[in-house]
C-alpha positions in Angstrom: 40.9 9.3 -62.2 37.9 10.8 -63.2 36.6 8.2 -66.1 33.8 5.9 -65.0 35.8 3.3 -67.4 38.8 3.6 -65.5 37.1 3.2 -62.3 35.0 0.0 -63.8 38.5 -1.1 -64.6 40.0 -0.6 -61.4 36.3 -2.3 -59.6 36.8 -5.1 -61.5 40.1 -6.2 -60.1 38.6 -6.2 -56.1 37.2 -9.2 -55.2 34.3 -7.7 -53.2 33.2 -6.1 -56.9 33.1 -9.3 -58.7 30.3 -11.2 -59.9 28.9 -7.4 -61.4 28.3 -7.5 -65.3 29.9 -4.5 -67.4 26.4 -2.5 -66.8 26.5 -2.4 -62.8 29.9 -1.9 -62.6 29.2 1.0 -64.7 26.6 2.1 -62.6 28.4 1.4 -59.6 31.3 3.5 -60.7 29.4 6.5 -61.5 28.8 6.4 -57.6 32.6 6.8 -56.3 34.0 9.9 -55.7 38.3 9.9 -56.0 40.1 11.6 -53.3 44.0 11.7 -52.5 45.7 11.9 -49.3 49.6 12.8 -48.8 52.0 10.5 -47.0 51.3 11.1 -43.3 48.0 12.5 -43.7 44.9 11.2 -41.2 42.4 9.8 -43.2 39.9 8.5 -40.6 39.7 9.3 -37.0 38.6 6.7 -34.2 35.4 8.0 -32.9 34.2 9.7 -36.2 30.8 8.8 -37.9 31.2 6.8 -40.1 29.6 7.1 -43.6 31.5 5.9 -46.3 34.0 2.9 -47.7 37.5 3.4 -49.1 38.4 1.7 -51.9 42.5 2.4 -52.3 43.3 2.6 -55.8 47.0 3.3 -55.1 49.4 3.4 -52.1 49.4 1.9 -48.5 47.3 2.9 -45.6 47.5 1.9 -42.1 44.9 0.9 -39.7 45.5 1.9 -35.8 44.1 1.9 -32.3 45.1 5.1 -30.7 45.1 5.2 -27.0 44.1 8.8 -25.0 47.8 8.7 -23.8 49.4 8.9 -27.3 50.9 5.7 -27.3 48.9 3.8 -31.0 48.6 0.2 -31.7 49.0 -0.7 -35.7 46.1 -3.1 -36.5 46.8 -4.1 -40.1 48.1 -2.6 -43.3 46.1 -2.4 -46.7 47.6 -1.8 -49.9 45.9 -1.1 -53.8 42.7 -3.1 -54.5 42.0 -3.2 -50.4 38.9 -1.6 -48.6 38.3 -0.2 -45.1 35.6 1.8 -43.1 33.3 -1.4 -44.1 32.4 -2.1 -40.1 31.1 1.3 -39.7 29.5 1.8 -43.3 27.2 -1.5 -42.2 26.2 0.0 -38.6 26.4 3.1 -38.5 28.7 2.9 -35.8 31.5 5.3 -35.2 34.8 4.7 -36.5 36.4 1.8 -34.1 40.0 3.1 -35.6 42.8 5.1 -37.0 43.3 5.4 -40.7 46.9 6.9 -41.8 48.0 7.3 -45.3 51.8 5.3 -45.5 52.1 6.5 -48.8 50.8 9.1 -51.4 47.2 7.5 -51.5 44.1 7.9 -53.9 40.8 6.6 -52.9 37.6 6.4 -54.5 34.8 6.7 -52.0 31.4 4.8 -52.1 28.7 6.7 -49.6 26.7 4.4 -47.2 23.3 4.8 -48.8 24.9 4.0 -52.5 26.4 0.7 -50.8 23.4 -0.3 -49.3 21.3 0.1 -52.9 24.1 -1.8 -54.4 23.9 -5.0 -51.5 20.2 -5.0 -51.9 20.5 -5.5 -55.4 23.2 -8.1 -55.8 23.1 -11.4 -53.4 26.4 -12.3 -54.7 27.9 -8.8 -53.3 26.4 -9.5 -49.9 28.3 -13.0 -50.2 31.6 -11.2 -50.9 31.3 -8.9 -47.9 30.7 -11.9 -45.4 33.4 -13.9 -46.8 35.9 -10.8 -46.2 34.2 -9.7 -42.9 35.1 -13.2 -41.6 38.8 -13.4 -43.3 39.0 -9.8 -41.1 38.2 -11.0 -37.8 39.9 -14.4 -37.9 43.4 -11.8 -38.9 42.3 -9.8 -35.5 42.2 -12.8 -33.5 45.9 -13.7 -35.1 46.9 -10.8 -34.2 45.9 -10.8 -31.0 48.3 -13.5 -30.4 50.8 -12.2 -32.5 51.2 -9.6 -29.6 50.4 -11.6 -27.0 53.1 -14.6 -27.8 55.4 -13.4 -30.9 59.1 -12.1 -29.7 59.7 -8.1 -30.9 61.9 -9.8 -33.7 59.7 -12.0 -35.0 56.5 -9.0 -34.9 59.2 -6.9 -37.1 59.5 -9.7 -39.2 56.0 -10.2 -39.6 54.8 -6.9 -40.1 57.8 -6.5 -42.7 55.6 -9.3 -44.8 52.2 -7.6 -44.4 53.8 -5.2 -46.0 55.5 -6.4 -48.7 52.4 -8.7 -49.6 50.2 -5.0 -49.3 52.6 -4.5 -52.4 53.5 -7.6 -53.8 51.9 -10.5 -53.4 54.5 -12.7 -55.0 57.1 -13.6 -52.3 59.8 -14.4 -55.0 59.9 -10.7 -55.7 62.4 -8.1 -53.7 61.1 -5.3 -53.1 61.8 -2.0 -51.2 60.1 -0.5 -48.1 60.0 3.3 -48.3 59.9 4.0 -44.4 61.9 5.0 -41.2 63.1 2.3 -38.4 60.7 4.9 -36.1 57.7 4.1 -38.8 58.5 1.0 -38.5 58.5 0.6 -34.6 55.5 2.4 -34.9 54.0 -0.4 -37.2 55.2 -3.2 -34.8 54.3 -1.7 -31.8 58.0 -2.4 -30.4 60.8 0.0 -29.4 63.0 1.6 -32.3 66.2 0.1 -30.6 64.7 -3.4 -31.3 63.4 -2.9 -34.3 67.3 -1.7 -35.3 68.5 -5.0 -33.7 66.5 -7.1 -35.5 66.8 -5.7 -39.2 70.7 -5.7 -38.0 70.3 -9.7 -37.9 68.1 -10.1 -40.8 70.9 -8.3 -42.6 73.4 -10.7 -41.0 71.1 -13.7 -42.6 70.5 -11.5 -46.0 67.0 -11.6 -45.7 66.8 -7.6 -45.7 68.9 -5.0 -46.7 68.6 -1.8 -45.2 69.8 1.7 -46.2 68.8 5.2 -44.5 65.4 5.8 -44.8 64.1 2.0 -46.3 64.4 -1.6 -46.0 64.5 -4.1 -48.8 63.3 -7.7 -48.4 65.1 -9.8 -49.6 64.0 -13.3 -49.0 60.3 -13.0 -47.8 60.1 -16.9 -47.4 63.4 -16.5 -44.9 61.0 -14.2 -43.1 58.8 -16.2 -42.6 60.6 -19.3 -41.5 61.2 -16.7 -38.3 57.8 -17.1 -37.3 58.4 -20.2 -36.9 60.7 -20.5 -34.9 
């Protein structure tokens, strides 16, 4: 992707971008810089400065917490028309987590002292960025519980619809899940052996359907009817 139309294009379908007229998302387009990542890869590490925002163009990423003893926490999955690396972008900070590339991924990159010419020129920007900021940590305080008080079936079940909605957002639609059952642990933060359990009784309720090496929802609203339970 190296046209600044195509980029414009691509701006104008992320919420944080809109409320720009054809001239400043021009302008901010000629700003981003496109890089790709292979399925697997390590896009961010915890702990690193932090100096730019990821806008993902195509593919999934995931967003982790990885402890000095190996052992990694999966925060939240983003899929096309998604950002991340806003927290330390704002502060300065170091990175507070983990990015991994789920998929084949491109980015375009917007630099920290581009972003901040960009906020300081458009209120309704700045607006944008609170509203998602906020819709960010009320999903970390979900989650939170979602570890604290969800059974390991029902966190496979949810994270199974974080992902299909990173996809898909329409939850009429079947779609497939390239990924292991051991990605997939990894994602819930459970044990491979339940995470085979469960997607056994999904199957049994034809929610899923799973074949070596992918899953295939099914019936997303029958998912979610787990959490429920």
């Amino acid at each position: 992707m190296t046209s600044e139309t195509a980029r414009s294009a691509v701006l104008r379908q992320v919420f944080f971008f809109q409320g720009l007229d054809d001239q400043q998302l021009h302008q901010v387009a000629a700003l981003l810089k496109d890089v790709r990542y292979q399925r697997g890869a390590i896009i961010v590490h915890q702990g690193d400065p932090g100096g730019c925002l990821y806008l993902i163009v195509a593919g999934r990423v995931r967003i982790y917490l990885a402890h000095p003893d190996g052992r990694e926490v999966t925060v939240r999955v983003y899929g096309k028309g998604a950002f991340f690396g806003e927290f330390s972008v704002i502060d300065a900070a170091p990175r507070s987590a983990s990015v991994a590339a789920l998929d084949d991924v491109l980015l375009l990159v917007l630099y920290r002292s581009d972003l901040m010419d960009v906020l300081q020129n458009n209120f309704q920007l700045v607006q944008h960025l609170l509203t998602i900021l906020t819709e960010r940590l009320r999903y970390t305080t979900q989650y939170s519980e979602q570890l604290a008080f969800m059974t390991a079936p029902q966190r496979v079940a949810a994270t199974l619809l974080q992902l299909a909605t990173a996809i898909v957002p329409d939850p009429s639609a079947p779609i497939r899940l390239e990924l292991t059952q051991h990605e997939l642990a990894t994602l819930t933060n459970t044990t491979r052996e339940w995470v085979n359990r469960s997607l056994r009784d999904f199957a049994a309720q034809q929610l899923v359907q799973v074949e070596r090496g992918s899953v295939s929802i099914l019936d997303q609203n029958g998912l979610r009817r787990l959490l429920d339970g």
